[in-house]
MARZA-112921 format. One record per residue (C-alpha): x negated, z negated, y negated; residue in one letter. Coordinates in nm, 2 decimals, decimal comma, always signed. Layout:
N
node c1=X&c3=Z&c2=Y&residu=A
...
This chain:
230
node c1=-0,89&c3=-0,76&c2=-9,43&residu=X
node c1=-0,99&c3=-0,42&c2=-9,62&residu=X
node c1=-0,72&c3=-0,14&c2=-9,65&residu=X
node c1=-1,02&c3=+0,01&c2=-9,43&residu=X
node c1=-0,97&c3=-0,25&c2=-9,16&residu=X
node c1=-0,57&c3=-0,23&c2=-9,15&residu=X
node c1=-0,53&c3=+0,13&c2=-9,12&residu=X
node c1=-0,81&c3=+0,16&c2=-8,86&residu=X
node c1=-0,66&c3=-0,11&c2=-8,65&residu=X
node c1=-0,42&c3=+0,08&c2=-8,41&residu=X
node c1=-0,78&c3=+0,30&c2=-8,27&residu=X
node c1=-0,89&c3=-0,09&c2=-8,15&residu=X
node c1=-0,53&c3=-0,17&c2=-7,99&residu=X
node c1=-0,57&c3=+0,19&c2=-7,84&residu=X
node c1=-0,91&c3=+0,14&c2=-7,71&residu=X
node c1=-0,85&c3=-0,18&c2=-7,55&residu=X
node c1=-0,55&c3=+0,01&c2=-7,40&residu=X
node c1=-0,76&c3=+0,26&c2=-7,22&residu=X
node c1=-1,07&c3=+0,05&c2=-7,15&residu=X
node c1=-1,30&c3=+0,29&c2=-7,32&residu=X
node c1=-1,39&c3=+0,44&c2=-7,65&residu=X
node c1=-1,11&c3=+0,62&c2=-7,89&residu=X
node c1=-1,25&c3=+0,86&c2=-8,00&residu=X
node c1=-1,45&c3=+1,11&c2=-7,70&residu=X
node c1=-1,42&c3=+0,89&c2=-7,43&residu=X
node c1=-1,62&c3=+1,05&c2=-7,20&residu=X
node c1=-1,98&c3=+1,26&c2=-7,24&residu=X
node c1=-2,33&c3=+1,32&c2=-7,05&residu=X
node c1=-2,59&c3=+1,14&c2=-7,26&residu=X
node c1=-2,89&c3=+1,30&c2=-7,23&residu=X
node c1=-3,25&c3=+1,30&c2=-7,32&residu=X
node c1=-3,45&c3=+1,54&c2=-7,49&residu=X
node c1=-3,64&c3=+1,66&c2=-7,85&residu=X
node c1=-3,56&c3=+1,86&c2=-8,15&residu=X
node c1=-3,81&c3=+2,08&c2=-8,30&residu=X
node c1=-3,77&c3=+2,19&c2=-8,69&residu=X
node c1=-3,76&c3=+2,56&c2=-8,75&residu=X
node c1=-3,72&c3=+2,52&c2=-9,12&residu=X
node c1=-4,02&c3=+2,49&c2=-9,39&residu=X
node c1=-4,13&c3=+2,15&c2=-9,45&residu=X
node c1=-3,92&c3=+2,01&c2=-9,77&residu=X
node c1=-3,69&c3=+2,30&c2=-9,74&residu=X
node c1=-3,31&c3=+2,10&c2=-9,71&residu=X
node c1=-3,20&c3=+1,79&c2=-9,52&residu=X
node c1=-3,52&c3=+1,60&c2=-9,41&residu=X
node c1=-3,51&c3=+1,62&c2=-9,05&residu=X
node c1=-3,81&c3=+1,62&c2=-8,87&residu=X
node c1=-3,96&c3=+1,75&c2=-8,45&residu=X
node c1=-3,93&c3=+1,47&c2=-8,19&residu=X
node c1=-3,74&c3=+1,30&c2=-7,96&residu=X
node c1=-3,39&c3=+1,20&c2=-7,90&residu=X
node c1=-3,13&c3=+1,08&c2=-7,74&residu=X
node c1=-2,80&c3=+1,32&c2=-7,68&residu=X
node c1=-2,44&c3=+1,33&c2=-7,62&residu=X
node c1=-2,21&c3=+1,56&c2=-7,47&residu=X
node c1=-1,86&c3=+1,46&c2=-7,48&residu=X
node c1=-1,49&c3=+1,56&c2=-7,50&residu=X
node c1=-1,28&c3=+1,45&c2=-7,82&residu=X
node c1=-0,93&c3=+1,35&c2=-7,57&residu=X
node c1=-1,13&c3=+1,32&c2=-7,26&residu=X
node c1=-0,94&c3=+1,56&c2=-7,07&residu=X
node c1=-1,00&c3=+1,58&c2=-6,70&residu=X
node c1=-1,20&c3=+1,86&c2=-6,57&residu=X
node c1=-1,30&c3=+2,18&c2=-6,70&residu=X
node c1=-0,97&c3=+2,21&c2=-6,96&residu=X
node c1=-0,98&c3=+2,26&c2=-7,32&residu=X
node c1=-1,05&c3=+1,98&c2=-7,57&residu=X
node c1=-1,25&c3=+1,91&c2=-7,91&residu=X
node c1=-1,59&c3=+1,96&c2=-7,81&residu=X
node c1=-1,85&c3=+1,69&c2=-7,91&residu=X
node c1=-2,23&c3=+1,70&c2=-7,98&residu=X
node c1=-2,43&c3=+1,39&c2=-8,09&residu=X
node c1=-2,81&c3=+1,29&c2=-8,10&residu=X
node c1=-3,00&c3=+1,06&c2=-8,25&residu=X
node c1=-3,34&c3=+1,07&c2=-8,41&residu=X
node c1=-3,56&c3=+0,77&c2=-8,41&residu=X
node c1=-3,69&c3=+0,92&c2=-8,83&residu=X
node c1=-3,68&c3=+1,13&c2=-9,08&residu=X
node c1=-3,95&c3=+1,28&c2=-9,33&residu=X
node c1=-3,88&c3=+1,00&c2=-9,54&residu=X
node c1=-3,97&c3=+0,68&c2=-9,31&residu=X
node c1=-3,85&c3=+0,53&c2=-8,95&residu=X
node c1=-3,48&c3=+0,52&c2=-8,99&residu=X
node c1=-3,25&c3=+0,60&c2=-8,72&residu=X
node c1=-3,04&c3=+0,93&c2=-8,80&residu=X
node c1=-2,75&c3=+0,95&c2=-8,57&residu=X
node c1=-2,58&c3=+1,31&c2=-8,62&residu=X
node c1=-2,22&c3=+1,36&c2=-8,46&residu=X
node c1=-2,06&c3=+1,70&c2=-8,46&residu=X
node c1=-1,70&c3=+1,81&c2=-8,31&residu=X
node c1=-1,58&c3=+2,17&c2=-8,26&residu=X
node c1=-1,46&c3=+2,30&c2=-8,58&residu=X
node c1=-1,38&c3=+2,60&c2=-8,78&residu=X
node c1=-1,39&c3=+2,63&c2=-9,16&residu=X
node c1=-1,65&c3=+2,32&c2=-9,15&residu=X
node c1=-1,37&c3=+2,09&c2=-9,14&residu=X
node c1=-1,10&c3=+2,15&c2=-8,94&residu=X
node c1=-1,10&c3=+2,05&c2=-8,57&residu=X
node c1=-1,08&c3=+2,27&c2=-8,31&residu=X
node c1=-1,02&c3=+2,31&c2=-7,98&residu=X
node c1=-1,25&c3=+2,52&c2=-7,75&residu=X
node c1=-1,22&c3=+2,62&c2=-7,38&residu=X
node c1=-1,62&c3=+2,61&c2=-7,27&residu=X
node c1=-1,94&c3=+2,48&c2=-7,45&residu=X
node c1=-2,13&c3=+2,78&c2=-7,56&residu=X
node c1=-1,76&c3=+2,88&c2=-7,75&residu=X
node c1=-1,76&c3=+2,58&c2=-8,00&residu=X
node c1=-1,90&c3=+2,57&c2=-8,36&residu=X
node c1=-2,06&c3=+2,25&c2=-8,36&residu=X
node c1=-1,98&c3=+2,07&c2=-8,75&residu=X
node c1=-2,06&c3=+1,77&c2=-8,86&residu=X
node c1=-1,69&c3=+1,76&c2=-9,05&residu=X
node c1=-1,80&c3=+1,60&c2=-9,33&residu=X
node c1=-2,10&c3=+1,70&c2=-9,57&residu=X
node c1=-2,47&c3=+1,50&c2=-9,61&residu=X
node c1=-2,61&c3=+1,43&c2=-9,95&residu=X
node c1=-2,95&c3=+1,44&c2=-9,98&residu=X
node c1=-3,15&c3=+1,34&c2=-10,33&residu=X
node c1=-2,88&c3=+1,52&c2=-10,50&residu=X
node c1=-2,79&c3=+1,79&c2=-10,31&residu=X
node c1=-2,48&c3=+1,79&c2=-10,12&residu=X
node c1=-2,56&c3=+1,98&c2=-9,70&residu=X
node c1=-2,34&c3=+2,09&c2=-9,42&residu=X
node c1=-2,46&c3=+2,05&c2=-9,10&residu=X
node c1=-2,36&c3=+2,31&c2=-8,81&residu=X
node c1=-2,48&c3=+2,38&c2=-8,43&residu=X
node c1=-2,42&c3=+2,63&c2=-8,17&residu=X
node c1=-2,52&c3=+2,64&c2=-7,79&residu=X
node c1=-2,71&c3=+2,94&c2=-7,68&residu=X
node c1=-2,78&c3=+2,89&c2=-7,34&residu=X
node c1=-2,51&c3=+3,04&c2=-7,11&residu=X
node c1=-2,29&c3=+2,78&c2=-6,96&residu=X
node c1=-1,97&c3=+2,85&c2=-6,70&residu=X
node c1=-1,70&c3=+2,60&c2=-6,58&residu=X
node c1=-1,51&c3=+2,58&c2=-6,88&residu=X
node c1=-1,56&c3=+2,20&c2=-7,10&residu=X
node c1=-1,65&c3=+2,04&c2=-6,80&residu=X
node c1=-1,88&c3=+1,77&c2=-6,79&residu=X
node c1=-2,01&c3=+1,84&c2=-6,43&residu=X
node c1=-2,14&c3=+2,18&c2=-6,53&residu=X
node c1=-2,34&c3=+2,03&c2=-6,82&residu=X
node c1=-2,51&c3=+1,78&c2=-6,56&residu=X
node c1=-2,54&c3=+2,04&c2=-6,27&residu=X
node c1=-2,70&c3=+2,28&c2=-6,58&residu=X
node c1=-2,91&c3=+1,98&c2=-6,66&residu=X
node c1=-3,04&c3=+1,92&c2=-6,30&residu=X
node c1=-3,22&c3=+2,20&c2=-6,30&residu=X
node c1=-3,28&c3=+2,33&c2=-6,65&residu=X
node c1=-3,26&c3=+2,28&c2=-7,03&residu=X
node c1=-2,97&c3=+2,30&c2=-7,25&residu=X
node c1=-3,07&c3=+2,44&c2=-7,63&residu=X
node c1=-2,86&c3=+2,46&c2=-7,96&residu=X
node c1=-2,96&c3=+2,58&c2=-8,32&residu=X
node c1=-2,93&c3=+2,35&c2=-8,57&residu=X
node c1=-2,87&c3=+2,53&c2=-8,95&residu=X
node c1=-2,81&c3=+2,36&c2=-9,25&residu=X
node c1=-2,64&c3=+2,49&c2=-9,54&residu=X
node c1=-2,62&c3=+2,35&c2=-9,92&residu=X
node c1=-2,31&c3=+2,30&c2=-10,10&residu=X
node c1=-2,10&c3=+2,63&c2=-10,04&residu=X
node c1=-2,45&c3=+2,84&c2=-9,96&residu=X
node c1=-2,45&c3=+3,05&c2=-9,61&residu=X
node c1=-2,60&c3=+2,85&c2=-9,36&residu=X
node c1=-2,97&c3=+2,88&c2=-9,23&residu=X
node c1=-3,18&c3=+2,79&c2=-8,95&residu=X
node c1=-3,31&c3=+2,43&c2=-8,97&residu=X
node c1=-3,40&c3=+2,33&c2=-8,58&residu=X
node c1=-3,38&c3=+2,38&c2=-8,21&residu=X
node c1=-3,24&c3=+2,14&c2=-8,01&residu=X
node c1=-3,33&c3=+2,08&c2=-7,67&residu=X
node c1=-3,15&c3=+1,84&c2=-7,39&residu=X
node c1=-3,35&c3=+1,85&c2=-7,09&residu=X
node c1=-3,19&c3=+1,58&c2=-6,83&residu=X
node c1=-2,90&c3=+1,37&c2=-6,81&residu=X
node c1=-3,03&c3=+0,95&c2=-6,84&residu=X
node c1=-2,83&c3=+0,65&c2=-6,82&residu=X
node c1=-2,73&c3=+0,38&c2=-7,08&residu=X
node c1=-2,97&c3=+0,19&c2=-6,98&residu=X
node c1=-3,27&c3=+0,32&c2=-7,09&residu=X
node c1=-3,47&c3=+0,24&c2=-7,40&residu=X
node c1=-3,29&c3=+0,35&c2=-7,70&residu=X
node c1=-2,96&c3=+0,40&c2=-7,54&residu=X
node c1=-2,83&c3=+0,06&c2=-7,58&residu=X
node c1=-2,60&c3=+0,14&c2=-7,92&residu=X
node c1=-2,31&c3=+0,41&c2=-7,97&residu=X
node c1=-2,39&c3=+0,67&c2=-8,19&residu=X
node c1=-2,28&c3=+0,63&c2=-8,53&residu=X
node c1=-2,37&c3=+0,80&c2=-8,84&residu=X
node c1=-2,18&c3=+0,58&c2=-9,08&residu=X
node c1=-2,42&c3=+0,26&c2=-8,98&residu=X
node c1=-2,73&c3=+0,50&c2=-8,87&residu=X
node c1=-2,78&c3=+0,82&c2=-9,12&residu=X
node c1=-3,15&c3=+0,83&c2=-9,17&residu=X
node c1=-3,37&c3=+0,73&c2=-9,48&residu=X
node c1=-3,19&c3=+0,87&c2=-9,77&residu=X
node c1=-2,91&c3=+1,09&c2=-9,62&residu=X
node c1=-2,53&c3=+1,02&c2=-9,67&residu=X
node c1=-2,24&c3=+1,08&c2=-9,59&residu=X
node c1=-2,03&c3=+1,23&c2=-9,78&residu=X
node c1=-1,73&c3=+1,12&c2=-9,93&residu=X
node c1=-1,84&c3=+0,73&c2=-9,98&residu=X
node c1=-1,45&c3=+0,67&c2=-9,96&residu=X
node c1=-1,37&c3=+0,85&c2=-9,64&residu=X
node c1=-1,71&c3=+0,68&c2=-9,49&residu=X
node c1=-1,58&c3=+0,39&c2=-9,55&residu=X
node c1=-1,27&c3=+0,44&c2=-9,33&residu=X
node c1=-1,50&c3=+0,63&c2=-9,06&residu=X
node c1=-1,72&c3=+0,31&c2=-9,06&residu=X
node c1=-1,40&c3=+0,06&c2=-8,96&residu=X
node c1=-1,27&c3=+0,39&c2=-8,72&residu=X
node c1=-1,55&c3=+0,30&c2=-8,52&residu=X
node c1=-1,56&c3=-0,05&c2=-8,54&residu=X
node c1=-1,23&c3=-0,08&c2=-8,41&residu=X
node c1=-1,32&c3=+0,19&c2=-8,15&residu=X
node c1=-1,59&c3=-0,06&c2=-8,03&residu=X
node c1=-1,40&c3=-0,40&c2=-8,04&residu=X
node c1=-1,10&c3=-0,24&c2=-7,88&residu=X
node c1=-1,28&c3=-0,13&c2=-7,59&residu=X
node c1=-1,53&c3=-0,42&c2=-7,53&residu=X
node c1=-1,19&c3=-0,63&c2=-7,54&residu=X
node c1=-1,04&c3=-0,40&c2=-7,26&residu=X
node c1=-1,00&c3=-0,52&c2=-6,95&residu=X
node c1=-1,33&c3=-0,44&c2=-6,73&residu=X
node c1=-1,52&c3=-0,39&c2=-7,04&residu=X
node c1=-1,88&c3=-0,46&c2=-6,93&residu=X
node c1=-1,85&c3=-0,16&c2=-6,73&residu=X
node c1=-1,99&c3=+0,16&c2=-6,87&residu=X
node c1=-1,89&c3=+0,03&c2=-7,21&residu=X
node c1=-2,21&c3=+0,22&c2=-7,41&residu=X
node c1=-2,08&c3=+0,55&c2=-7,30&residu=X
């Protein structure tokens, strides 16, 4: 067992424990597209098209109360060939630091951890600007989603540059886990595109067994073929 493996292990006991996944247990996923804003070549290669969405809460707190707020999609490619890119980002401030946020359109979506990118080293940032009410509550985002569109700006930023518009992205309904491409938690460590990393290899590493532990502690859970993608 890696040093990875052993420190990582109490997130699998914990899952198991609660039945569901460690780390944001619960979230609307969502369908929807991105569009690129940026010019072509210009940063991380991120191209328009579908994805598949996440909304979530870091503790899973009930209601509309304050938590780490969490944004994931995935992207089916990139510029540089048909690789899934799964993108997770977490309320934050300074980039890194994790913070808590008491409605959705108040969080500073970061990515926590930098991408490189044929050399360069990018940070990764998003921001909901379509007005939402009801505090982090789940229910608002699938009421909003019932009847309209919910859109964030990507921007991208290299090394310690200001950051700059690279896409839109738009969620337009709320779907269930069953549907095609839905069938895998997101994860960037196993799913980060063509040539993107993360970013340091070392603390990817941990992040990669963080998640695997996530996974086999909640699929060993009691009633674990229930809801167990989400």
């Amino acid at each position: 067992m890696t040093l990875s493996e052993l420190t990582t292990l109490p997130l699998r006991a914990g899952a198991a424990l609660r039945n569901r996944r460690f780390f944001h247990p619960t979230g609307v996923l969502c369908a929807g597209s991105v569009t690129r804003l940026a010019p072509e070549g210009d940063g991380l290669p991120l191209v328009s098209g579908d994805v598949t969405g996440r909304l979530s809460k870091g503790a899973g707190t009930p209601g509309g109360l304050p938590d780490f707020a969490g944004l994931a999609w995935r992207m089916t490619c990139d510029a540089d060939g048909a690789h899934p890119w799964d993108v997770l980002t977490v309320s934050s401030s300074a980039r890194v630091v994790l913070h808590p946020v008491a409605s959705w359109p108040a969080a500073q979506y970061s990515t926590l951890m930098p991408l490189g990118y044929r050399g360069g080293v990018y940070w990764l940032r998003a921001q909901l600007r379509t007005p939402l009410a009801g505090g982090l509550s789940l229910d608002a985002v699938r009421d909003h989603l019932a009847s309209a569109p919910l859109e964030f700006t990507i921007e991208q930023a290299r090394g310690n540059g200001g950051f700059t518009n690279l896409a839109t992205l738009t969620l337009d309904r709320e779907i269930c886990d069953d549907e095609p491409g839905c069938d895998q938690p997101f994860d960037p460590t196993v799913r980060s595109g063509t040539d993107v990393e993360l970013l340091p290899q070392w603390l990817t590493t941990l992040r990669k067994a963080a998640y695997r532990n996530s996974r086999e502690g909640r699929d060993a859970g009691p009633g674990s073929a229930e809801g167990a993608k989400l």
